[in-house]
C-alpha positions in Angstrom: 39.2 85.8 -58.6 36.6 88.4 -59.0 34.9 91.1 -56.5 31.2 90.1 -56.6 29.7 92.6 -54.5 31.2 95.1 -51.7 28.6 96.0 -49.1 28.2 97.5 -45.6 25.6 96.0 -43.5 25.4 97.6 -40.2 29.2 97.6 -38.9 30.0 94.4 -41.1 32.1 95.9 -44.0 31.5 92.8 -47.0 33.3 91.5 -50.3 31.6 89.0 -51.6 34.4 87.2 -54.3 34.1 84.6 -56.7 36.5 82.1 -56.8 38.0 80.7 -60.0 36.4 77.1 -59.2 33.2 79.5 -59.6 32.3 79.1 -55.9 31.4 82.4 -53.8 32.3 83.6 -50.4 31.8 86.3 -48.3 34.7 88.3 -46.3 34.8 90.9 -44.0 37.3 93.8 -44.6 38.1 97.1 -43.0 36.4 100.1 -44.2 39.1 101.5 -46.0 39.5 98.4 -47.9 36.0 98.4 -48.4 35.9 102.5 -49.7 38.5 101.7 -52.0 36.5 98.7 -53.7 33.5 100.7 -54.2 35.1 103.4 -56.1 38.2 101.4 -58.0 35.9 98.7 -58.7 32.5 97.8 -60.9 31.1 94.5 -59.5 32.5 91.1 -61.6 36.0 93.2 -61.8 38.9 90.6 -61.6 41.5 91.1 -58.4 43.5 89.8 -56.4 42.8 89.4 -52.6 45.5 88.8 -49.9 43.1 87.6 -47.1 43.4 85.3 -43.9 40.9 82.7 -43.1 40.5 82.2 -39.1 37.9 79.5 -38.2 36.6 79.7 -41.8 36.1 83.4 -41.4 38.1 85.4 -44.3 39.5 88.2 -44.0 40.6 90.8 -47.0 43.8 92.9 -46.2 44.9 93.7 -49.7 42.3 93.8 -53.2 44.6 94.6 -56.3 42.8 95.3 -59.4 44.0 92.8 -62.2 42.7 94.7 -65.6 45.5 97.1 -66.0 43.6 99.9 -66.0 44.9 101.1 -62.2 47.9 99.5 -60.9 46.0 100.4 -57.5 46.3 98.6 -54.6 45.2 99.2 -51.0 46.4 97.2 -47.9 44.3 97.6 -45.0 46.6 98.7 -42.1 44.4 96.9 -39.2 42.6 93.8 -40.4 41.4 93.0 -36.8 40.5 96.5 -35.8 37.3 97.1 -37.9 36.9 93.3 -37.8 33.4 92.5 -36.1 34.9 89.0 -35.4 36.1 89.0 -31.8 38.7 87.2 -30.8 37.8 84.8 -27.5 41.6 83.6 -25.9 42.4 81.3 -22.9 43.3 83.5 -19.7 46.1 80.3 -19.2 47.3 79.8 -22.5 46.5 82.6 -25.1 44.4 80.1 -27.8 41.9 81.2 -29.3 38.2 80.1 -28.3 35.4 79.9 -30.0 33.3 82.1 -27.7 33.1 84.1 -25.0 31.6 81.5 -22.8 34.3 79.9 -21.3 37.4 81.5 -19.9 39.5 78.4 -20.3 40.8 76.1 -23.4 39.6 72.5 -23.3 43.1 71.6 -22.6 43.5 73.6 -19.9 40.1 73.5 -18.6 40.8 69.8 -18.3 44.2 70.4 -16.1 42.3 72.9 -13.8 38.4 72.6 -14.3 36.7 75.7 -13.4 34.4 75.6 -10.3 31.4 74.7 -10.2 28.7 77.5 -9.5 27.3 76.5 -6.1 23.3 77.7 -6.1 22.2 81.4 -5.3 21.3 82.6 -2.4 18.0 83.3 -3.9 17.7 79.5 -5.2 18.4 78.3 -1.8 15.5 81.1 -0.1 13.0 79.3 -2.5 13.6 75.9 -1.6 13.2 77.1 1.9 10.2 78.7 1.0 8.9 75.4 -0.6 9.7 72.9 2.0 8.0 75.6 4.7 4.9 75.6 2.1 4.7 72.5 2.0 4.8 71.3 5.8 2.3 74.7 6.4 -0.1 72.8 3.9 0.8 69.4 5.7 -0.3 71.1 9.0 -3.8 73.0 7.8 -4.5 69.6 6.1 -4.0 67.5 9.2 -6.1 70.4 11.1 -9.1 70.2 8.6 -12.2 68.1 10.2 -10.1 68.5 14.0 -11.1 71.5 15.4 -15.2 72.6 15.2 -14.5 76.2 16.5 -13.3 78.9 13.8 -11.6 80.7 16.4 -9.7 78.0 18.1 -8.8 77.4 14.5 -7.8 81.0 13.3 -5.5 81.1 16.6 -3.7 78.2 15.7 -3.1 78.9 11.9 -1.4 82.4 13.6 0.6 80.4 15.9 2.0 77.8 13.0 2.2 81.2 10.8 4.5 83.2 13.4 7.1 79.8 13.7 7.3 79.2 10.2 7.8 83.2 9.4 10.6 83.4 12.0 12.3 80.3 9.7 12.0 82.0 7.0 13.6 85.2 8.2 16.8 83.4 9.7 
């Protein structure tokens, strides 16, 4: 295998290898793993990497430089620390999930399903507010063409105003 490229981008710390079938990944690493490749290394070096692979995510814990030149190697002593890969686990069981969006496993979600999010308080106000729009629109409507005085009219639209605000208060 061969070190490609090593890179930092952002808080990623990246090897890019080249495998012997001649495809190329990239891995994350620590950043002493990472400082060590940079200065013990020239890019297209052969090595050898002791990595994991965790949802098709690698990992580099070890790079050993394979020339003869150094007998150098350096193991990183925390893979997951300066990983940027979180790990996700089920609060019943401990597997690892994919993301953060559940709390649950499948599996366990399927013995005990989570709850179901009843709506807001503030969902429920705006239906209220709807259905009250609506019958106040129903009301001025059935009023149009009914009353020929503007002020037998305005004191009605305060009276249905005042009920409908108190309903929407409670």
């Amino acid at each position: 295998m061969k070190l490609l490229i090593a890179y930092a981008k952002g808080n990623k710390n990246l090897l890019k290898i080249g495998f012997d079938d001649g495809t190329e990944k990239w891995a994350t690493t620590s950043a002493t793993v990472l400082e060590y490749a940079k200065t013990n290394f020239k890019n297209g070096d052969e090595a050898k990497f002791e990595m994991t692979n965790k949802n098709g995510q690698y990992f580099v814990t070890k790079i050993i430089k394979l020339d003869g030149s150094s007998s150098g190697a350096y193991t990183s002593t925390s893979p997951t620390a300066s990983s940027t890969v979180s790990e996700f686990k089920c609060s019943i069981c401990g597997k690892t999930l994919k993301d953060g969006k559940h709390k649950k496993c499948f599996t366990c979600n399927q013995k005990s399903p989570e709850p179901v999010k009843s709506s807001s308080e503030e969902g429920e106000r705006r239906n209220k507010l709807g259905v009250l729009s609506a019958s106040a629109q129903a009301v001025a409507t059935a009023m149009q063409g009914q009353i020929g005085d503007a002020g037998a009219l305005a004191d009605m639209i305060l009276v249905v105003y005042e009920r409908l605000y108190k309903k929407i208060v409670e």
